[in-house]
N, C-alpha and C positions, 0 to 999 in steps of 0.2 A: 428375595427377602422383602418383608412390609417393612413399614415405616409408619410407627404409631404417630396417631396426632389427636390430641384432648379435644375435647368438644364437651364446651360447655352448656347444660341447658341455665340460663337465668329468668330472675326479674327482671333484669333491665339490661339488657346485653350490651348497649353502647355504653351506661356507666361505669359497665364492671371492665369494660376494656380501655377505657378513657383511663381508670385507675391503676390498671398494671400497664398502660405503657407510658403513664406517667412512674409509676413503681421500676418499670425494669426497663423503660426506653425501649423507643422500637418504633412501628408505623403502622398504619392501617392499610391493610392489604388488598381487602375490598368487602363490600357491604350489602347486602342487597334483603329486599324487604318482600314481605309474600307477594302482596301487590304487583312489586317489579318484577320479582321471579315466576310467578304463576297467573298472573293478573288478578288476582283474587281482592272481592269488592266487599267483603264483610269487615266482619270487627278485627279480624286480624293483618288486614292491609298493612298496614301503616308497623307491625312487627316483624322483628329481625329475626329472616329466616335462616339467613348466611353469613356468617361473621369471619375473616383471618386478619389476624394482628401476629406479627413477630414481634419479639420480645426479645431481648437480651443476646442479640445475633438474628439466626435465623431457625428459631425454637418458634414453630407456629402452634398457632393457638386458635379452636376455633367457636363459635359461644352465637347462641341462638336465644331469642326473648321466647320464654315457656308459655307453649299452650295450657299448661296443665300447671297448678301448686308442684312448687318442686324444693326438697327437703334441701337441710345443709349437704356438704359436701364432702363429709367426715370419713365416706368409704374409701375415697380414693386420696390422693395426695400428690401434689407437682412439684418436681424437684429439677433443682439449676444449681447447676456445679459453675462456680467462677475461679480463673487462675489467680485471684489475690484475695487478700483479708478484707482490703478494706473495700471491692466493688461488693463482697457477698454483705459484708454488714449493710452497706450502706443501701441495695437488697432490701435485704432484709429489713430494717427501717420503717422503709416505706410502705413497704409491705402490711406493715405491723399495726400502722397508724389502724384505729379504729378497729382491729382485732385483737386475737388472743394470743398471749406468746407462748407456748405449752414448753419450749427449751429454748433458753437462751443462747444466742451463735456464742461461742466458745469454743477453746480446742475439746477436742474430746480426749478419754483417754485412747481408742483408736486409733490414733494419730488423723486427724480431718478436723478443720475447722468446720462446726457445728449447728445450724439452729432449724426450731421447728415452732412453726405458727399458725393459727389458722386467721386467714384474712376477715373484713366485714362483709363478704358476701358468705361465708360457711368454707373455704377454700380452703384446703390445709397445703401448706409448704411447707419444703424440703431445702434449706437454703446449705451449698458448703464452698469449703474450699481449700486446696489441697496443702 
């Protein structure tokens, strides 16, 4: 059986991961740039071709600086289940700074604590907890 793991294309891929493992805690996994990985001597040198950060345990995450204009992120959505109220708000929070909260974490009537955001880089989350 696979084992999904997100891959983000960004702007800025060291920012946007500086942000959620400041948001969701975690480390940098390891980093490498065109340059280092392919020796490549043009304008894209010096961009991140390889990114993994864990996040929130060991929920990797992986985020590449875009060769190409790249839209929000509205199609897909990343969600993190936490065992208590106050690690998913607190989550969620930070998450939030500087984006959109489209549901506020709340119990639902489903029974699961609740919320749903989309971050400043276009990111939508999935925040819960049970």
């Amino acid at each position: 059986m696979g084992t999904l793991k997100p891959f983000i294309q960004s702007e800025d891929a060291r920012a946007q991961a500086d942000f959620y493992l400041q948001a969701l805690g975690g480390k940098l996994m390891s980093v490498g740039t065109h340059g280092e990985l392919t020796g490549a001597q043009n304008e894209f040198k010096d961009k991140v071709m390889h990114m993994c950060i864990a996040v929130s345990g060991e929920n990797y995450v992986f985020l590449a600086d875009a060769i190409e204009p790249v839209g929000s992120g509205a199609a897909v959505a990343l969600s993190i289940g936490y065992a208590t109220q106050d690690e998913a708000r607190e989550a969620f929070g930070k998450l939030a700074e500087g984006g959109h909260v489209k549901h506020p974490i709340e119990m639902q009537p489903f029974g699961l604590y609740y919320g749903e955001l989309t971050d400043k880089f276009g990111i939508r989350w999935m925040i819960t907890a049970g």
